[in-house]
Kinemage of the C-alpha trace (Angstrom):
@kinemage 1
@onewidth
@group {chain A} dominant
@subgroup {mainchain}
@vectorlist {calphas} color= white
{ca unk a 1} P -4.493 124.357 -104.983
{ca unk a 2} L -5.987 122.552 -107.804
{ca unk a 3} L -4.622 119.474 -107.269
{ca unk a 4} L -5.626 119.419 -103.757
{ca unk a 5} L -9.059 119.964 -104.971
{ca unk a 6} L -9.003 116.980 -107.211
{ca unk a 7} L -7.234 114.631 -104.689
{ca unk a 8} L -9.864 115.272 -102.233
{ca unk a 9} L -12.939 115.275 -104.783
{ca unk a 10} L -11.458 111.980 -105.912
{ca unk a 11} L -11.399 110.836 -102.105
{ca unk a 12} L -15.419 112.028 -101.746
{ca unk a 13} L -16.090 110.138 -104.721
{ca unk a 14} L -14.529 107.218 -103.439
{ca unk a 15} L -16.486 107.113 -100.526
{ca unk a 16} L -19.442 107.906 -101.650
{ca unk a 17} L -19.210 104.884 -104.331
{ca unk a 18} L -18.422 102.451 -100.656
{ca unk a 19} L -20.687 104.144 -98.110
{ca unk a 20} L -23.776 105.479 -100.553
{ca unk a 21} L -25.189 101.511 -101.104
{ca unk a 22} L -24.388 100.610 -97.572
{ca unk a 23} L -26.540 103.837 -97.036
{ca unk a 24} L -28.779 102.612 -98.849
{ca unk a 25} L -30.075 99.511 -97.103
{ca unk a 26} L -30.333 101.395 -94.164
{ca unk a 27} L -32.780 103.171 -95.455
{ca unk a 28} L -34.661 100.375 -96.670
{ca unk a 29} L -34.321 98.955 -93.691
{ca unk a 30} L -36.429 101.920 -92.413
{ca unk a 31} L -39.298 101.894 -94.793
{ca unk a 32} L -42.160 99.789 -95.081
{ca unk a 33} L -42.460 96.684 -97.331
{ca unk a 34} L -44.580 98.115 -99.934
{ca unk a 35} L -42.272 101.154 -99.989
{ca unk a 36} L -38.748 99.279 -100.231
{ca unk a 37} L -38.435 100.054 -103.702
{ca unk a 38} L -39.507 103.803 -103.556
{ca unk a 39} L -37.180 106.558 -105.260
{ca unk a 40} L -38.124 108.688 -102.644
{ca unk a 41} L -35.779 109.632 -99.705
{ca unk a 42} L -37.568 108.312 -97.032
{ca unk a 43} L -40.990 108.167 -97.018
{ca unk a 44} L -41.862 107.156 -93.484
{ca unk a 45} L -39.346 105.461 -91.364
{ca unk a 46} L -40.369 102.920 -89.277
{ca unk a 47} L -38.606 100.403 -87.045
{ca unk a 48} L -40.954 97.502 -87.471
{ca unk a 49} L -38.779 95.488 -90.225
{ca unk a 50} L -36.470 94.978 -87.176
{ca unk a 51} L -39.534 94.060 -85.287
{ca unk a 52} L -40.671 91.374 -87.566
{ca unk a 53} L -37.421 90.193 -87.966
{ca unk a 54} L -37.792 89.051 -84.477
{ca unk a 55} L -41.288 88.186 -83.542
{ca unk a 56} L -41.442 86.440 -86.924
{ca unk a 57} L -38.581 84.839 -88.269
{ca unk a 58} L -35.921 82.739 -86.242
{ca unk a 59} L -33.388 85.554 -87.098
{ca unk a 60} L -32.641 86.370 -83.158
{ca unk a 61} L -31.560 82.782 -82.465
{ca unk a 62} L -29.956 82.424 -85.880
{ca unk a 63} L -27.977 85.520 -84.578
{ca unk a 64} L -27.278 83.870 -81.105
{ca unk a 65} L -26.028 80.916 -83.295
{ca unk a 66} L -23.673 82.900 -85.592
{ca unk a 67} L -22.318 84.300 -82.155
{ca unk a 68} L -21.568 81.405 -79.880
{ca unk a 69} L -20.003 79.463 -83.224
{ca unk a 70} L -17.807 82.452 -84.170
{ca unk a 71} L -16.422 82.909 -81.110
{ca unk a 72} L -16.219 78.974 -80.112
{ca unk a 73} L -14.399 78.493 -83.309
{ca unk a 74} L -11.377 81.208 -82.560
{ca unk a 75} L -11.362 79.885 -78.676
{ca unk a 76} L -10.790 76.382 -80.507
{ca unk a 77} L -8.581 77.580 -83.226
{ca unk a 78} L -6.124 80.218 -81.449
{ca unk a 79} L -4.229 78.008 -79.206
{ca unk a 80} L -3.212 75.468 -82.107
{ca unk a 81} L -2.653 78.013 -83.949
{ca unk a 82} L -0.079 80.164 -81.792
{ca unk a 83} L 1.321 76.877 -80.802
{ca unk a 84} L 2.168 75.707 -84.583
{ca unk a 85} L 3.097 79.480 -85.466
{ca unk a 86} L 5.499 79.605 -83.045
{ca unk a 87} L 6.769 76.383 -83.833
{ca unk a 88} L 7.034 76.847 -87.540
{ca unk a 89} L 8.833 80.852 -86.427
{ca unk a 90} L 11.531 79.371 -84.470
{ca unk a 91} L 12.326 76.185 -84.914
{ca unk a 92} L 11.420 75.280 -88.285
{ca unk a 93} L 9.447 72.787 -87.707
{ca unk a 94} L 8.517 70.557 -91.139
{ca unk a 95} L 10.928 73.239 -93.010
{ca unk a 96} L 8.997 74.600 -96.230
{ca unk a 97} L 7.025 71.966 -97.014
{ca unk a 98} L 5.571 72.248 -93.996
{ca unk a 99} L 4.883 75.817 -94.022
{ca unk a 100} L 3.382 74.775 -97.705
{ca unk a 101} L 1.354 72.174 -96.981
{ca unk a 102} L -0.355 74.230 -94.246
{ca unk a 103} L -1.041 77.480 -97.026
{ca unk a 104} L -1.762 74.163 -99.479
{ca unk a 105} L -4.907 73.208 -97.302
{ca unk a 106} L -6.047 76.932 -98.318
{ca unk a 107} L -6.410 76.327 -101.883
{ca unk a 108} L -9.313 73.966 -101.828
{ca unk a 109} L -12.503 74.857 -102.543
{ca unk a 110} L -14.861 74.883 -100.304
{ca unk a 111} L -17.595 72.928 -102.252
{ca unk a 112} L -14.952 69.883 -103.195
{ca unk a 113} L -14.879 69.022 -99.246
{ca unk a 114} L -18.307 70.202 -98.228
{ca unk a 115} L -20.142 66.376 -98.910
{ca unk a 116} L -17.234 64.679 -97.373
{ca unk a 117} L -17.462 66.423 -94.593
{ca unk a 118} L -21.262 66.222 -93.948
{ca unk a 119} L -20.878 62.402 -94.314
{ca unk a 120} L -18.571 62.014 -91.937
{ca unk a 121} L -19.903 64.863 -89.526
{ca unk a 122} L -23.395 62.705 -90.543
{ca unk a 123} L -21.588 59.260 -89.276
{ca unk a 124} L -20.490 61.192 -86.183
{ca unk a 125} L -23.931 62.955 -84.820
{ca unk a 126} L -22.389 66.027 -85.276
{ca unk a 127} L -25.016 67.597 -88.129
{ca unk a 128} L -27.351 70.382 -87.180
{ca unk a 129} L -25.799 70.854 -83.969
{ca unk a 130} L -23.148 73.882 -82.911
{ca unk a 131} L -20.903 71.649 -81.873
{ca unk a 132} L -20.032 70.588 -85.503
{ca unk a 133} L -19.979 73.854 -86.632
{ca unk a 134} L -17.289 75.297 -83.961
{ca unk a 135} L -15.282 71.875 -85.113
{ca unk a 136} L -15.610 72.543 -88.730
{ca unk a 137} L -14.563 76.197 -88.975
{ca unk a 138} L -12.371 75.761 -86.222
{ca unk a 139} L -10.282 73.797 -88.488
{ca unk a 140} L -11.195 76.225 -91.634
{ca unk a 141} L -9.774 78.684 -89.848
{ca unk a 142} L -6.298 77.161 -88.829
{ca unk a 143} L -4.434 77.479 -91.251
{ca unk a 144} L -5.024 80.814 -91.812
{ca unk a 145} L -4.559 81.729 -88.297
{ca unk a 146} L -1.341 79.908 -88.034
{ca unk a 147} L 0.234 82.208 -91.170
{ca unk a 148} L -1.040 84.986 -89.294
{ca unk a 149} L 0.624 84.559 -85.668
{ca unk a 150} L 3.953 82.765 -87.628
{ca unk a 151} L 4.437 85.807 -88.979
{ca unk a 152} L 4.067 87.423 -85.678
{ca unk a 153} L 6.081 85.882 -83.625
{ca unk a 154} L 9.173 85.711 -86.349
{ca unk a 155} L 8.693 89.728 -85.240
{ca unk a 156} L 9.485 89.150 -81.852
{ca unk a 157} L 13.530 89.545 -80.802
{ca unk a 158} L 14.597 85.742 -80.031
{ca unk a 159} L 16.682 87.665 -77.851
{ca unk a 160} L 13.937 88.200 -75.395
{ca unk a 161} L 13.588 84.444 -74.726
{ca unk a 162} L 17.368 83.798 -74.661
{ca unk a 163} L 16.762 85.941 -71.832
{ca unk a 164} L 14.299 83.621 -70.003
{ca unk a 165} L 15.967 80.958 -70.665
{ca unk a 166} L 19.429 82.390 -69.618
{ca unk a 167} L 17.441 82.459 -65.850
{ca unk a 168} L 16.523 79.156 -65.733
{ca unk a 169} L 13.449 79.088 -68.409
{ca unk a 170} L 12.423 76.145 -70.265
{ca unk a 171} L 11.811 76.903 -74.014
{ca unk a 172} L 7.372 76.413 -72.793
{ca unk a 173} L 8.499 78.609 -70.388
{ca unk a 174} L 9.594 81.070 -72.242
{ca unk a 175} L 6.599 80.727 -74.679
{ca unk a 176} L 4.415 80.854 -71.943
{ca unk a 177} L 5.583 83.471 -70.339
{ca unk a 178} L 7.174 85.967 -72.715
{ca unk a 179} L 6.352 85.604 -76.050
{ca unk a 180} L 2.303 85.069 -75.475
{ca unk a 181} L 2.340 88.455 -73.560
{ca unk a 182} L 4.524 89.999 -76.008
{ca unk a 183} L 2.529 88.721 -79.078
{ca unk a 184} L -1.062 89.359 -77.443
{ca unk a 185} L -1.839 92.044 -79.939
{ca unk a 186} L -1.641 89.924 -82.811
{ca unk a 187} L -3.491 87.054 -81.158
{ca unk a 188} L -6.086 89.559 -80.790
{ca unk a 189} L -5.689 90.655 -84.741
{ca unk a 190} L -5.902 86.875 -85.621
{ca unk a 191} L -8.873 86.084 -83.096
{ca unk a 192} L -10.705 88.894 -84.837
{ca unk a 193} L -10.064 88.278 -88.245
{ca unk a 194} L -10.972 83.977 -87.537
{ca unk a 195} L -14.189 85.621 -86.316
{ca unk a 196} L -14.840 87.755 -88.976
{ca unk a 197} L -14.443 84.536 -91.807
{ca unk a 198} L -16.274 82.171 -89.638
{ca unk a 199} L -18.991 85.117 -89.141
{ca unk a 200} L -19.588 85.456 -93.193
{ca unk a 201} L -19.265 81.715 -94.055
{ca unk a 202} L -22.660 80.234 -95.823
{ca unk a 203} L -22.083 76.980 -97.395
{ca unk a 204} L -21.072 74.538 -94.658
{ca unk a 205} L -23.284 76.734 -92.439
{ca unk a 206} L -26.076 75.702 -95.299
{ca unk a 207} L -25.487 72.138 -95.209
{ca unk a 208} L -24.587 71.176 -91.654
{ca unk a 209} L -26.966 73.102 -90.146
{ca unk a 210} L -31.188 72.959 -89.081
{ca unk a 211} L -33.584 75.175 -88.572
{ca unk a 212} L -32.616 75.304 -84.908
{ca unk a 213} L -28.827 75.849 -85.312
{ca unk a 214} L -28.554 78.198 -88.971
{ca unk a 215} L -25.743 81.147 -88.666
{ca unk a 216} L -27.505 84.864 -89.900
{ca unk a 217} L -26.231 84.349 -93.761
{ca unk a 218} L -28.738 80.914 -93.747
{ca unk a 219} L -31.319 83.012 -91.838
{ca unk a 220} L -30.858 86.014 -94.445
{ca unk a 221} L -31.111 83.374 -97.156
{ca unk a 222} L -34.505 81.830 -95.670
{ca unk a 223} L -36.164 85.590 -96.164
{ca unk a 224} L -36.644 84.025 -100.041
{ca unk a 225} L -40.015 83.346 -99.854
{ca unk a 226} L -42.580 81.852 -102.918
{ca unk a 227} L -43.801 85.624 -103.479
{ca unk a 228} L -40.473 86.826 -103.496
{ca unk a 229} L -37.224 88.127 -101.350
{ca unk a 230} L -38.673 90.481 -98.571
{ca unk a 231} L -35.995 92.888 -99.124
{ca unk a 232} L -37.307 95.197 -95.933
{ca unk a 233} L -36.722 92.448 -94.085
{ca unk a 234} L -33.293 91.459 -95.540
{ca unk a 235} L -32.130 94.181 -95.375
{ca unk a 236} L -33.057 94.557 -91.620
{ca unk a 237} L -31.313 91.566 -90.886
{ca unk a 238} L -28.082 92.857 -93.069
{ca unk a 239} L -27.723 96.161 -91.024
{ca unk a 240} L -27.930 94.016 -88.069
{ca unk a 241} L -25.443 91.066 -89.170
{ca unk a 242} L -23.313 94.143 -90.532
{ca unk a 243} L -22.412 95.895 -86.956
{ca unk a 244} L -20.158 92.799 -85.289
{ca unk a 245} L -17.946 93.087 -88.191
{ca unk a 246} L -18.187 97.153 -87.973
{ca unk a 247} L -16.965 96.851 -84.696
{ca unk a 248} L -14.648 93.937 -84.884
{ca unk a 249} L -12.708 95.643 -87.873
{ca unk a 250} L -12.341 99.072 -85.664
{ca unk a 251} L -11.260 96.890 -82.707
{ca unk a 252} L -8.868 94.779 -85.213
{ca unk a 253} L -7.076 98.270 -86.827
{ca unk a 254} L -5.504 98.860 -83.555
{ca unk a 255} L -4.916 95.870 -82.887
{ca unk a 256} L -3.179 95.387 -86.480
{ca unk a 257} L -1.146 98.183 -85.839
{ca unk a 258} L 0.161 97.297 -82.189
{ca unk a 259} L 1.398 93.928 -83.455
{ca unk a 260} L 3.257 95.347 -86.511
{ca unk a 261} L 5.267 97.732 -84.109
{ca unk a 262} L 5.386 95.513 -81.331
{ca unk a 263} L 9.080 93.991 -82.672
{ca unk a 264} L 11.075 96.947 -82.734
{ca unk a 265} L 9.490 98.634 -79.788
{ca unk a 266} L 10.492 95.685 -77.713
């Protein structure tokens, strides 16, 4: 009985150390500016730090932005991705090195490539537009997503497109129209997950972007004013920016959890 009692006082404690400052910023989120640093529980809530955030800040087309480049990216990235995964699952393509020099492209940093790539983006029109930002974290993303779905599909009984192939299926056939269906759930964990980096990403969202086309963590960033960060506001715009990726990670767990059992169901 008493170690029950610890185990699930640990648990609360745990929790309450990842939910209590998340907690927190919805709450000052709710109070006025003047009040945002107030010990007090909530003295007066009021919605109109989600209001200003609106009417007086760019934040709802910054938010629009962040949207149609998130999900532009993974419609970009997904079908290389799949196609490379699968490649690299089943017939080896490139061996190991391959497979290495993909995870290799990982292990830059993000500021060593960030000026090349605004010079050439510069060179090609593509700065301060969406366009170059889908490209950019589209191909961020790649690598990342093609790990993902190779592992995946090296899940999936070859057996099943032996199968298709025994009736007269090509091997594109068979990819097309066996192991995509099969596999959907971890396309869906992968789409979700590209989202979720391309979603949080700052610096080339910083430096290839304008006023017209900046993601929410530029638009967060902007709330730095000469008399200070209006933290109200900020954190407004977090609880906001926040509930895509609430969503997205409830929507992923299933989704996680389909494609890891998919293999031996099948």
């Amino acid at each position: 009985m008493l170690r029950r009692v610890a185990l699930h006082s640990g648990l609360l404690l745990a929790c309450a150390v990842i939910l209590l400052p998340l907690l927190w910023v919805v709450r000052v989120s709710l109070l006025p500016e003047p009040l945002s640093y107030s010990t007090d529980l909530m003295p007066g809530a009021t919605l109109d730090n989600y209001v200003a955030l609106f009417t007086t800040t760019r934040y709802g087309q910054s938010y629009l932005n962040s949207l149609i480049v998130a999900v532009g990216s993974v419609i970009v990235a997904l079908p290389f991705a799949a196609m490379t995964g699968y490649a690299f699952a089943r017939f080896k393509t490139s061996g190991r090195f391959g497979r290495f020099a993909v995870l290799a492209t990982q292990m830059l940093p993000p500021v060593a490539i960030v000026l090349p790539v605004f010079t050439l983006f510069r060179i090609a029109g593509l700065t301060n537009s969406l366009t170059g930002l889908v490209i950019v974290y589209a191909a961020l993303n790649l690598p990342f997503l093609i790990w993902i779905l190779m592992g995946f599909f090296e899940g999936i009984p070859v057996d099943l497109e032996w199968a298709a192939q025994t009736d007269g299926a090509t091997a594109w056939g068979a990819f097309w129209r066996i192991v995509l269906p099969v596999s959907l759930p971890g396309i869906a964990a992968a789409g979700v997950l590209g989202f979720i980096l391309t979603w949080n990403e700052f610096l080339f969202a910083l430096v290839l972007s304008g006023p017209q086309t900046a993601t929410v963590p530029v638009a967060l960033a902007s709330l730095q004013t000469s008399n200070g960060v209006q933290i109200a506001k900020v954190s407004a715009g977090v609880v906001l920016a926040v509930l895509p990726l609430v969503i997205a990670s409830r929507f992923i767990q299933r989704f996680i959890v389909q494609g890891l059992t998919f293999g031996s169901v099948k």
